[in-house]
C-alpha positions in Angstrom: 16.4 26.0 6.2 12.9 24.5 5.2 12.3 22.6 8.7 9.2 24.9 9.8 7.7 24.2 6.5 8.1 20.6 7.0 7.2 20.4 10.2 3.8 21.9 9.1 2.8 19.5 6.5 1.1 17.3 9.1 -1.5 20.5 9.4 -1.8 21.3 6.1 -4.8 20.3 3.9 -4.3 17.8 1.0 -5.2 21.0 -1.6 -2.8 22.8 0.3 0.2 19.6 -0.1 0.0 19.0 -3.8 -0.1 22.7 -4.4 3.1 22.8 -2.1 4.3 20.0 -4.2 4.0 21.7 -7.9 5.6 25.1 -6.1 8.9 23.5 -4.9 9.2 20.9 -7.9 9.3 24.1 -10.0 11.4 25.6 -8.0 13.9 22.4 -7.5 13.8 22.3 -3.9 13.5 18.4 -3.6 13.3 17.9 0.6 10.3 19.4 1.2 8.6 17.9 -2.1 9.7 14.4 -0.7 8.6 14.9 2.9 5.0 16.5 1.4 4.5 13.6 -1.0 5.3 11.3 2.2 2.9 13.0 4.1 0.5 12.9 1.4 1.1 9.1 1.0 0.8 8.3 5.0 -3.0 10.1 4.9 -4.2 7.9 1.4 -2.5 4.6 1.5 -2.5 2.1 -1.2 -5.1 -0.7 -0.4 -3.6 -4.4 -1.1 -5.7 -7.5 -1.0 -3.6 -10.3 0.2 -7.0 -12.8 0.5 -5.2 -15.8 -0.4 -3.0 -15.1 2.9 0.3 -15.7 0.8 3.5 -15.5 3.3 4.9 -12.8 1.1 8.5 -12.7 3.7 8.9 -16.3 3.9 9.3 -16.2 -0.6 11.0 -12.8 -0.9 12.7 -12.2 2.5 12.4 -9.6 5.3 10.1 -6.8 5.3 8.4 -7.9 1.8 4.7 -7.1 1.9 2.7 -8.1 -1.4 3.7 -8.9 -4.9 1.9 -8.3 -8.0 2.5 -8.7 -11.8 1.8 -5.1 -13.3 -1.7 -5.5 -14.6 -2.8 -5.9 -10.9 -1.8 -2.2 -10.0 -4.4 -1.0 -12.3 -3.8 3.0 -12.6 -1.4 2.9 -9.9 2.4 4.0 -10.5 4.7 1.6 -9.1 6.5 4.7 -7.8 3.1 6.4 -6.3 3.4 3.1 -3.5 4.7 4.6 -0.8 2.6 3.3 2.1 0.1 0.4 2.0 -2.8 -1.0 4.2 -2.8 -5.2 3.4 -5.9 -7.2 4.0 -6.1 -11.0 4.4 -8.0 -13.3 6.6 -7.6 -14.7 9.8 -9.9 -17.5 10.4 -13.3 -15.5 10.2 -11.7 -12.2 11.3 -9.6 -9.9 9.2 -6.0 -8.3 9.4 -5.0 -5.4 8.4 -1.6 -4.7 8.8 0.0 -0.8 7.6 3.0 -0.1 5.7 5.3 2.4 5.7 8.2 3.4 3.4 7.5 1.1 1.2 9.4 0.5 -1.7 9.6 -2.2 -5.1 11.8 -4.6 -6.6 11.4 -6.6 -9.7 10.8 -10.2 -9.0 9.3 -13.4 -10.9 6.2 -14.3 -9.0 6.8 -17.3 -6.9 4.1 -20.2 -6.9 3.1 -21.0 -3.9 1.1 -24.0 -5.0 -2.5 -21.5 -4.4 -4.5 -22.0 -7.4 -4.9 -18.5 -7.9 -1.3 -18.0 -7.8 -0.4 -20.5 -10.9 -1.9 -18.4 -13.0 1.1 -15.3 -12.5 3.9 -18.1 -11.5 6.6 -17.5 -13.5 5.6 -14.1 -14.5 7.8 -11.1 -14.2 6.3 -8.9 -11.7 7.3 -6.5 -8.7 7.4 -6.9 -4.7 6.9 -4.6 -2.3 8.8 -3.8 0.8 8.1 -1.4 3.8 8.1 -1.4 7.3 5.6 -3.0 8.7 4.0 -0.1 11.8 0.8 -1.7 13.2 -1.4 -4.8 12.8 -4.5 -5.7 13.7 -7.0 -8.5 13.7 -10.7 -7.1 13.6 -14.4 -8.8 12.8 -15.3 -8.6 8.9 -18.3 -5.9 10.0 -15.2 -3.5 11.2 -13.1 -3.9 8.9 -16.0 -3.3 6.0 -16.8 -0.2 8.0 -13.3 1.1 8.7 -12.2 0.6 5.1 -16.2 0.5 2.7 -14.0 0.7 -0.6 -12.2 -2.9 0.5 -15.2 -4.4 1.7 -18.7 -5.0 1.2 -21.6 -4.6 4.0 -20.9 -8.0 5.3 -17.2 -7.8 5.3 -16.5 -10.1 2.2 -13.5 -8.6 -0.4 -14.5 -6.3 -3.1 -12.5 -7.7 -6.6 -8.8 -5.7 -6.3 -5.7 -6.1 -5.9 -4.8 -3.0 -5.1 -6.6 0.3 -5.3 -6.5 3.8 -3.6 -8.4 4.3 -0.2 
């Protein structure tokens, strides 16, 4: 019934999507308030800083992507994480591997002997899963010009855990 509507979000503008989003909410019709909030998601991913390069599937199983203890998320609702870009280093390069369909689960946050980490061990936190859609090993100057709110000029992490593109 609303498939020609949904199959236009991908040529809507993002004005255009959340006004879409408040119309149908009020007016209860849930599919295409989901698949504009998806679409909405896929265009601003969350950012997540994994610098420490913590094997986040070999703690909390298949498809996990990052954990964090609340605090980390900053302004961000657990439930606005639909789809997430992670960073961490590889050797002198970068990866940045995409997310999509993510979703959370509570966890307590695994030490994984990183100094950095003792300091949530222990902690009630949350774990995100999605499915994991592209990855990619770039120099720190690329990835600090594909992504300037992660990165500074010379490609070092910014200070976040997460944070929205």
């Amino acid at each position: 019934m609303h498939s020609k509507l949904i199959d236009s979000l991908p040529e809507r503008t993002d004005r255009e999507l959340k006004a879409l989003i408040e119309n149908v909410k009020a007016k209860g019709v849930n599919g295409v308030s989901e698949a504009a909030t998806k679409e909405l998601s896929k265009r601003h991913p969350i950012l997540a800083n994994n610098c420490r390069g913590f094997e986040h599937e070999s703690e909390y199983g298949l498809r996990a992507v990052i954990d964090c203890i609340p605090e980390q998320l900053g302004k961000i609702a657990v439930s606005e994480i639909k789809d997430i870009v992670r960073f961490q280093y590889e050797g002198d390069d970068i990866r940045i591997d995409r997310f999509t369909d993510c979703y959370h689960k509570d966890v307590t946050i695994i030490n994984n002997g990183a100094e950095a980490a003792t300091e949530h061990a222990g902690k009630e936190g949350v774990c995100f899963y999605g499915d994991k859609v592209s990855g990619i090993v770039v120099t720190k100057e690329k990835a600090a010009n594909d992504y300037p709110s992660a990165f500074n000029k010379n490609g070092d992490f910014c200070q976040f855990t997460f944070k929205r593109m």
